[in-house]
C-alpha positions in Angstrom: 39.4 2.6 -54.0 36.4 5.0 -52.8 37.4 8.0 -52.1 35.0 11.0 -50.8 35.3 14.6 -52.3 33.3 17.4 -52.7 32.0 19.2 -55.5 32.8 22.8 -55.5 29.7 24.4 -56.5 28.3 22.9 -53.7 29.7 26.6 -51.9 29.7 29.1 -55.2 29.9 31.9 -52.3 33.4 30.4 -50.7 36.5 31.0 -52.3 39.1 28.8 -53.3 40.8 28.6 -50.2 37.8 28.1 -48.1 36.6 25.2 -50.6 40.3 23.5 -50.1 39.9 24.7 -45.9 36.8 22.9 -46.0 37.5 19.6 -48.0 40.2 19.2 -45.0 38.0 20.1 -42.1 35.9 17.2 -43.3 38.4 14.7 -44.5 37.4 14.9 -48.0 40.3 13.9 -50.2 39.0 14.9 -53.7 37.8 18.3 -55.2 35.4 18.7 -58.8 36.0 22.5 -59.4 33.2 24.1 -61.6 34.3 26.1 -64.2 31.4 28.7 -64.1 32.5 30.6 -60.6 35.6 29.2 -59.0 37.7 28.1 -62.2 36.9 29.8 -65.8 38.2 27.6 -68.5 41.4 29.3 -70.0 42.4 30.8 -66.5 45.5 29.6 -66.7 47.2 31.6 -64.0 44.0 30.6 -61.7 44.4 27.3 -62.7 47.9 27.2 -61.9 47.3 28.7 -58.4 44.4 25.7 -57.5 46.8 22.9 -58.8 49.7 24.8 -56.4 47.3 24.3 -53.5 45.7 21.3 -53.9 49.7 20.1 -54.0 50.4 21.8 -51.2 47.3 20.4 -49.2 47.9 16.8 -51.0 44.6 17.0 -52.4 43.3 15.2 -55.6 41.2 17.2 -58.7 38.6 14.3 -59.4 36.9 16.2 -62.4 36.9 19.0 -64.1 32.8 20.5 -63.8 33.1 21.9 -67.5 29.4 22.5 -67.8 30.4 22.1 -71.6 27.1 21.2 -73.8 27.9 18.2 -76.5 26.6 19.1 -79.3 26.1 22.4 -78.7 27.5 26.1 -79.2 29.3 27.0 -76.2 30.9 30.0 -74.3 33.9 28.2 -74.1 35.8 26.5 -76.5 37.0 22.6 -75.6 40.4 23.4 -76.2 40.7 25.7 -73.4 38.6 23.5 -70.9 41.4 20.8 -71.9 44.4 23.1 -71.3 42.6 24.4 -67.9 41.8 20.4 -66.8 45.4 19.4 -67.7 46.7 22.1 -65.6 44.7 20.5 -62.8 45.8 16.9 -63.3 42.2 16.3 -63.3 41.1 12.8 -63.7 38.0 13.2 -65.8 36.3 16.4 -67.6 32.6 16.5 -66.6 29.8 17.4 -69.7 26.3 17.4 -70.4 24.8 15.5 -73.2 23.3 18.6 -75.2 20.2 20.5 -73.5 17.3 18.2 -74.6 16.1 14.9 -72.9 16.0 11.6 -75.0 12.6 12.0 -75.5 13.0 15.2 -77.4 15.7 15.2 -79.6 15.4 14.0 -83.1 18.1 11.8 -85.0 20.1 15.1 -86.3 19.9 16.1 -82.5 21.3 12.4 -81.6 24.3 12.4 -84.3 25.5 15.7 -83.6 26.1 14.9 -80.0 27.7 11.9 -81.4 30.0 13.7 -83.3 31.0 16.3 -80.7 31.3 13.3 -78.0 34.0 11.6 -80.5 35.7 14.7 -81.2 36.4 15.8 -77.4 36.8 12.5 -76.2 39.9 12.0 -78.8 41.2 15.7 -77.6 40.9 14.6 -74.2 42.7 11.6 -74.9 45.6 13.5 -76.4 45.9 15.6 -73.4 45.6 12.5 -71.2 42.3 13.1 -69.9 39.2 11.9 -69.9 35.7 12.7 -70.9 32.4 11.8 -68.2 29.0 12.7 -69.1 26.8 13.9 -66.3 23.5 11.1 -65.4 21.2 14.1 -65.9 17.6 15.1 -66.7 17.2 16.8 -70.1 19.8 15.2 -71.5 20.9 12.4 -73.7 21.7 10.9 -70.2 18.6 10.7 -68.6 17.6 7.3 -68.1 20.2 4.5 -68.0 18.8 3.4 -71.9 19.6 6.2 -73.2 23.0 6.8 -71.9 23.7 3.5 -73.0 22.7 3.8 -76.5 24.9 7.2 -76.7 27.9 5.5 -75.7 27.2 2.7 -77.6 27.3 5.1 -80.6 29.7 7.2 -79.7 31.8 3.8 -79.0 34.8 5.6 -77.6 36.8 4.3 -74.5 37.7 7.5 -73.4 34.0 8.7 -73.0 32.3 7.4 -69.4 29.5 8.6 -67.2 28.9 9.8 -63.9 26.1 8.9 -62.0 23.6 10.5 -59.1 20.3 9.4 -57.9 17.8 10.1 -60.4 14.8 12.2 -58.9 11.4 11.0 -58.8 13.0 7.4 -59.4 13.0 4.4 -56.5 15.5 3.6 -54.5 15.4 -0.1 -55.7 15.0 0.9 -59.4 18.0 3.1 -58.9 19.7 0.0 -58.0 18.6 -1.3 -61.3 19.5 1.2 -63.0 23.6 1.3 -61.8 24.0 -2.1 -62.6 22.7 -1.1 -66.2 25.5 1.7 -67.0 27.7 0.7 -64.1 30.9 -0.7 -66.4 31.0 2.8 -67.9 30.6 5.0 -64.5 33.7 6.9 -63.2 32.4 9.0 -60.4 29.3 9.8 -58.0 27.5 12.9 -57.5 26.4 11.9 -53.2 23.5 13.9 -52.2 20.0 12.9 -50.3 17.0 14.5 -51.8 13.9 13.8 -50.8 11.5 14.5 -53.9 13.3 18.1 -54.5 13.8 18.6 -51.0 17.6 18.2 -49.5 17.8 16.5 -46.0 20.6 14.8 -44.4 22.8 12.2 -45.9 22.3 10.3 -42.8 19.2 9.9 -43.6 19.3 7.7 -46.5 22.2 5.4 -45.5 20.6 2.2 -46.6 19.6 3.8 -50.0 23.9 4.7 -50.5 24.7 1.4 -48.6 23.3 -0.7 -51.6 24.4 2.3 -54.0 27.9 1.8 -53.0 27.5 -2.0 -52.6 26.0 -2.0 -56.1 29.4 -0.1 -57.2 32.1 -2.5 -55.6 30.2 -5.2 -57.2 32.4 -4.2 -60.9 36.2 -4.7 -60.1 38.0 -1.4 -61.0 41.8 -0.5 -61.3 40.8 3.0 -61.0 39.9 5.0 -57.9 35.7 6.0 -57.9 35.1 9.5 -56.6 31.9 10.1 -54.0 31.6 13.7 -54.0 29.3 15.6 -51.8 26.6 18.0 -53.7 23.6 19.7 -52.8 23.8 19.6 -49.1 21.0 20.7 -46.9 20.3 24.8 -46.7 23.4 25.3 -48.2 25.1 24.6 -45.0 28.6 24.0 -44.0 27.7 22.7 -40.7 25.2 20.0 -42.9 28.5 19.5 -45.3 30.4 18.5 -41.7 27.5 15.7 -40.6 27.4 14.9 -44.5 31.0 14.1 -45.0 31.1 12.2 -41.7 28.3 10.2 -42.9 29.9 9.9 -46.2 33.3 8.5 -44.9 31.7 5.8 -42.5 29.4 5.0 -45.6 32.9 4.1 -48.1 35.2 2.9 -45.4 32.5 1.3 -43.2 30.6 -0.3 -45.7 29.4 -3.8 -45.4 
């Protein structure tokens, strides 16, 4: 099933209670919390308290926004974004595929993200959880070829991708590009950019019509996330018209 959410950073200045008050203003049924404002990994007591309320507010923790860097030294270690996602229920931690594009990085660069993406996607595993890299510029995942050829390496069922509309990229090759990576996509980043600039979801409803079309075309067991990012100005009143548009979009869909 599709099932709309919200990222959390989408609002770093709300609090916890206002980004759960919002997702049920707007009939969104899903939360990613980001670990850089609204959810530190290791927080335990704060990650307690969020799994409380989504409960309370029968709300689901899609993902887990780790902003963890494969490959890389981090602030935090992955053993304390596990225990913090765990605590959450969450369905899938989110990651970035090191800090240089394919383009970039050399073979050492390559294997050591290899390495680090089969080590935390076996820890993961272990904790029943599951590992997504983000579809992301300057990254290993920023064309559809070369997030395929680092999954193909890492070769791990238990490592997947999320996807989001590439910038500076066509609609119809977008389209393309899903059905390249789309047996290894989990969840959706939904926004509606317009070069850099945000406008309305609304705006671009045949662009996520044959997104989501594209989707529904690979049978899955497993619910697929839409969540809201990015929304115009920064605006709740824009996240209200968004998430409207979003829920005719998955439940309207033809």
């Amino acid at each position: 099933m599709n099932i709309p959410g919200l990222v959390s950073i989408t609002f770093r200045n709300l609090s916890v209670e206002e980004v759960i008050e919002t997702c049920l203003k707007n009939n969104l049924k899903a939360i990613e919390w980001g670990a850089d404002v609204h959810l530190i990994p290791g927080d335990i007591k704060q990650a307690e308290y969020v799994k409380e309320l989504m409960d309370k507010n029968n709300l689901v923790t899609s993902s887990y926004g780790s902003y963890y860097r494969v490959g890389l030294d981090n602030e935090y270690s992955f053993e304390d974004i596990i225990k913090t996602a765990a605590i959450l229920k969450a369905k899938d931690i989110r990651v970035w595929a090191g800090r240089l594009g394919s383009k970039d990085a050399d073979e050492d660069y390559f294997n050591n993200v290899v390495a680090d993406s089969k080590r935390i996607a076996d820890l993961a595993f272990k904790a029943n959880l599951r590992v997504s890299y983000e579809y992301h510029s300057k990254t290993l995942t920023d064309t559809p070829e070369s997030a395929l050829r680092l999954l193909k390496a890492v070769n791990n069922d238990n490592m997947k991708l999320f996807w989001q509309p590439a910038v500076d990229v066509e609609p119809e090759q977008r389209v393309k590009d899903i059905i390249k990576v789309k047996d290894y996509l989990t969840s959706v980043h939904t926004f509606a950019w317009q070069g850099i600039e945000r406008e309305d979801l609304a705006n671009q409803i045949s662009e996520w019509t044959a997104y989501i079309n594209t989707l529904n075309e690979t049978p899955t067991n497993e619910d697929r996330y839409f969540l809201l990012e990015f929304v115009k100005d920064d605006s709740l009143d824009q996240l209200a018209k968004d998430a409207k548009t979003l829920n005719e979009l998955l439940y309207d869909i033809i």
